[in-house]
Backbone bond lengths (Angstrom), bond angles and torsions (degrees), N, CA, C in turn:
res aa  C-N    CA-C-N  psi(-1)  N-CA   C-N-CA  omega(-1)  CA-C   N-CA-C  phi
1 X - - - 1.436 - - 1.521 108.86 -
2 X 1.162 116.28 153.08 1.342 146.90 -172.47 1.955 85.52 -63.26
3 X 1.356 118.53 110.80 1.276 117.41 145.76 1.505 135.21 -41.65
4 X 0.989 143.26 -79.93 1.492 148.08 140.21 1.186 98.33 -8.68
5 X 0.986 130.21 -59.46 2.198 120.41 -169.11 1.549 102.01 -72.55
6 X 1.773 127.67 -2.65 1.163 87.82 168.02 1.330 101.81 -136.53
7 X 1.440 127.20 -2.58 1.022 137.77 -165.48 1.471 102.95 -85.92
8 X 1.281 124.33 -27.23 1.221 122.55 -175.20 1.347 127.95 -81.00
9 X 1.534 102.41 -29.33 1.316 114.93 -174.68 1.638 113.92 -95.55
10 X 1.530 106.31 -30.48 1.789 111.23 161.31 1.610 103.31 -54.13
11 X 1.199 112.65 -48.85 1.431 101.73 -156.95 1.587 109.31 -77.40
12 X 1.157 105.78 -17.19 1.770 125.25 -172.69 1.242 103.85 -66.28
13 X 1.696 115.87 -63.35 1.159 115.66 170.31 1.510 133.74 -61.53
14 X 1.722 95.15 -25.32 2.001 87.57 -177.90 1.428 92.62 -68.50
15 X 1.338 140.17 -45.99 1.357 153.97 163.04 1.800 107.27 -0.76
16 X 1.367 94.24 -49.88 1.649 112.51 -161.77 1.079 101.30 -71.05
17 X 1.893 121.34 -36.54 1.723 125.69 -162.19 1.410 96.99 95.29
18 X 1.152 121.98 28.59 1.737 126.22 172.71 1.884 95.96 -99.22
19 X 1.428 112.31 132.46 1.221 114.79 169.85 1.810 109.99 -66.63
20 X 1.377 135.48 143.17 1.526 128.16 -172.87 1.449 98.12 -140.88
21 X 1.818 106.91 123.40 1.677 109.87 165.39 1.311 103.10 -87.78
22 X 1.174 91.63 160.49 1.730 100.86 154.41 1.297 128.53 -134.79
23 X 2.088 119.25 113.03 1.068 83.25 -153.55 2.351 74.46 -141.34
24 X 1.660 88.57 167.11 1.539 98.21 165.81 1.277 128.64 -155.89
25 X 1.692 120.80 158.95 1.053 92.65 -160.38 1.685 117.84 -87.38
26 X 1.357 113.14 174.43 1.801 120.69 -176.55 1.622 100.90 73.83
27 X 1.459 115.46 28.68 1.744 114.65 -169.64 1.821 79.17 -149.18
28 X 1.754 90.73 151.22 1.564 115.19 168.43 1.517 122.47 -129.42
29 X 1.278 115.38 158.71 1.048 105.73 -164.40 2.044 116.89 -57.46
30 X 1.573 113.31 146.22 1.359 108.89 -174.91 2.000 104.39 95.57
31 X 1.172 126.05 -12.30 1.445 134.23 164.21 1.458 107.34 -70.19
32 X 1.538 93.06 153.08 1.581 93.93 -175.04 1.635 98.67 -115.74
33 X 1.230 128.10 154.04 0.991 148.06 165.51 1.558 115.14 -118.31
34 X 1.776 115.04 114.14 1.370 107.71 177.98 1.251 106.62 -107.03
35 X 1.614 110.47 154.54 1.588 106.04 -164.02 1.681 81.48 -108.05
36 X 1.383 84.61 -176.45 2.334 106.84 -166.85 1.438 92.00 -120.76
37 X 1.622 127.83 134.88 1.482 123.48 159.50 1.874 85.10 -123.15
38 X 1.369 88.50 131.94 1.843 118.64 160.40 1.099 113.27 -83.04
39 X 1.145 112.35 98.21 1.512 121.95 166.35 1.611 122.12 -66.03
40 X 1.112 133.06 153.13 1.573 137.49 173.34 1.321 89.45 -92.96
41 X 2.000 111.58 124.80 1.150 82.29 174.98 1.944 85.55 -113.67
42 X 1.334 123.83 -3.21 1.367 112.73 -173.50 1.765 117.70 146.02
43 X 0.393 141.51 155.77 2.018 149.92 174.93 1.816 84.10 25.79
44 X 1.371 97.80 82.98 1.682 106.66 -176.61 1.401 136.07 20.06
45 X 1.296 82.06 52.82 1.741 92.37 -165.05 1.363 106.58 -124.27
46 X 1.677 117.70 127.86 1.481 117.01 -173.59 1.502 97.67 -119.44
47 X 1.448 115.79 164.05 1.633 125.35 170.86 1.577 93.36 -134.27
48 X 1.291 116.31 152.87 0.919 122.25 161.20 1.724 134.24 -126.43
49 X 1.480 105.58 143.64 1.420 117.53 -143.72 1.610 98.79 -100.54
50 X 1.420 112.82 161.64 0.982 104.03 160.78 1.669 129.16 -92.68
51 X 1.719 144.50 134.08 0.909 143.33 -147.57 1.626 107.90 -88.65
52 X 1.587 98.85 -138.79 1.402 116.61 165.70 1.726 116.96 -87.48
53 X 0.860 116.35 167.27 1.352 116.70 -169.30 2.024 106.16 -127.01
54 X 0.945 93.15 121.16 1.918 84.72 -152.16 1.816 76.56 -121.93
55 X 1.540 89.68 145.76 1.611 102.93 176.00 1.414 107.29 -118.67
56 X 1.303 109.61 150.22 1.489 122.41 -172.59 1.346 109.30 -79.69
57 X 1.587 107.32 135.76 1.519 108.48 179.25 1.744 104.03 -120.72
58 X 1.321 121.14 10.20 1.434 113.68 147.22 1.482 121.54 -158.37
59 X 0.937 120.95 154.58 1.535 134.53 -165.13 2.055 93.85 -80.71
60 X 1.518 68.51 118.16 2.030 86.43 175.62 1.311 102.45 -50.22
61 X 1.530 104.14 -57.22 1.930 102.59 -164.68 1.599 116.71 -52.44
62 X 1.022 121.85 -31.29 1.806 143.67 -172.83 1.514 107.25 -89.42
63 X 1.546 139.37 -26.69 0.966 145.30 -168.46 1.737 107.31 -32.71
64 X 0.923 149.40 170.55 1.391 172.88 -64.54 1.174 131.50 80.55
65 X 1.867 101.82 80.24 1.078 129.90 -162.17 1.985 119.85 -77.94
66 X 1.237 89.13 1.26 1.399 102.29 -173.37 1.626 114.66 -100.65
67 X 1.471 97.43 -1.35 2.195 116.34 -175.04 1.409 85.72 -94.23
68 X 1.033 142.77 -45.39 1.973 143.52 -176.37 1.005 117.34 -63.27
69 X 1.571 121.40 130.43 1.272 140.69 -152.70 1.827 101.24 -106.20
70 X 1.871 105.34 -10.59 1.279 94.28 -144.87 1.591 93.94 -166.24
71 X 1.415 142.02 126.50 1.688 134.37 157.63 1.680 125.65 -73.71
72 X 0.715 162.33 65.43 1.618 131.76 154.38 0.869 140.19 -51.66
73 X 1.429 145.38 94.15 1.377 155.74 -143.93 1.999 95.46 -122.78
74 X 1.566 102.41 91.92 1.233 116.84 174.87 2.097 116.80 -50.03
75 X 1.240 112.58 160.32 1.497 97.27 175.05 1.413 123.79 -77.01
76 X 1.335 116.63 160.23 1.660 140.01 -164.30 1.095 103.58 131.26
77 X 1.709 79.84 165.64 1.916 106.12 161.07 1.327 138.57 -56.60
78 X 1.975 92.96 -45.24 1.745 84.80 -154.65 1.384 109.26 -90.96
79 X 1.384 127.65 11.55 1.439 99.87 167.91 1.659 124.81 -77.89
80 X 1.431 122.96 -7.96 1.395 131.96 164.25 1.767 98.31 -50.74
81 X 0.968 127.39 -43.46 1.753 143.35 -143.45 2.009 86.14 -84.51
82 X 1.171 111.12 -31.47 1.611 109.34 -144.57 2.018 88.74 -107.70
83 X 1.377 95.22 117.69 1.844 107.37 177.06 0.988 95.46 -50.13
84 X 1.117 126.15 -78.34 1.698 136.35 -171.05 1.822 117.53 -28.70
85 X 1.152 109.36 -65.64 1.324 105.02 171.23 1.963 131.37 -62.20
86 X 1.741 103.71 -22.30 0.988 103.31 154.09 1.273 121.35 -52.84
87 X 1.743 113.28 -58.93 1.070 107.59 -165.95 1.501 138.06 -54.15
88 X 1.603 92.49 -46.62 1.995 109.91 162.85 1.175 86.91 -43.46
89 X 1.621 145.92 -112.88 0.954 145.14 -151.19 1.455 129.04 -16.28
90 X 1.817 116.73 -49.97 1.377 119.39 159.28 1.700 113.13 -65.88
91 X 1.193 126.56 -6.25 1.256 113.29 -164.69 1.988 98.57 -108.59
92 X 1.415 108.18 -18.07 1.631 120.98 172.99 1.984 89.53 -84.30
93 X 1.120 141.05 -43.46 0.937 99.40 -149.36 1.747 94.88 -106.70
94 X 1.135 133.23 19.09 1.504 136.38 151.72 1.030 107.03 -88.58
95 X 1.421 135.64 -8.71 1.499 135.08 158.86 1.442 121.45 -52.43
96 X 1.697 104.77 -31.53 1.347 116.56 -168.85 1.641 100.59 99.57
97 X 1.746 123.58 -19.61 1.411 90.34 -170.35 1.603 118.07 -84.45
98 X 1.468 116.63 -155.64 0.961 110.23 -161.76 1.687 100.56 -110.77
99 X 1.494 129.33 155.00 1.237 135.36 -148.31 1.677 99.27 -148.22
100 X 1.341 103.82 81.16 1.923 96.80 169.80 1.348 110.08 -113.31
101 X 1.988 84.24 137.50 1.824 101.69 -166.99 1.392 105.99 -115.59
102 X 1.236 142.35 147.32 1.311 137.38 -127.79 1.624 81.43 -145.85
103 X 1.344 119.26 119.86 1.826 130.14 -176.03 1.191 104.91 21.52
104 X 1.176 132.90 -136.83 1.530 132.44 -165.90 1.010 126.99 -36.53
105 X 1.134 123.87 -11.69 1.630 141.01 174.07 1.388 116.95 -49.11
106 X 1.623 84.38 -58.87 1.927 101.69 176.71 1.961 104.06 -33.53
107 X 0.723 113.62 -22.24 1.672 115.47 -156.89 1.990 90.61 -81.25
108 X 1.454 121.50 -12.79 1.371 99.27 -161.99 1.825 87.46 -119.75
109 X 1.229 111.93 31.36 1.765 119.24 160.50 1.077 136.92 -107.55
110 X 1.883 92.43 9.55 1.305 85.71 -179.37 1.635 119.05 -153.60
């Protein structure tokens, strides 16, 4: 995942005094997830770096989607691909709450 798409907004919100999991799927809680930053490196040419390294503080499969006040669905593809994350997603946004998906993301709202 796109560093910046998630690093910014975890940290934004712990920022706020909002409690923030972090979680994905085929990962349990205590897994690390490292994010990728694309560098510009010049005559349209990107490399890519390695990011932050963010550890999971709950197990996707166990989630309890009904304790969340709130979604962030960082950018990429594959969570459109993954039932499960659809589903949280349909089940946060008949909640009434609110669900922000960050570029490719948009693809698993709908």
């Amino acid at each position: 995942m796109e560093d910046y798409e998630i690093t910014v907004p975890f940290q934004s919100l712990q920022a706020l005094g909002c409690h923030v999991d972090g979680v994905c799927p085929k990962k349990k809680v205590g897994d690390i997830c490292t994010t990728a930053v694309h560098d510009f490196e010049g005559d349209q040419t990107y490399s890519e770096k390695q990011g932050h390294n963010f550890t999971l503080t709950t197990d996707f499969d166990t989630i309890d989607v009904s304790s969340y006040n709130a979604l962030v669905i960082p950018g990429g593809r594959a969570p459109k691909y993954n039932e499960k994350v659809i589903e949280i997603v349909k089940q946060i946004m008949e909640a009434g709450k609110p669900v922000a998906s960050i570029c490719h993301a948009m693809g698993s709202r709908f």
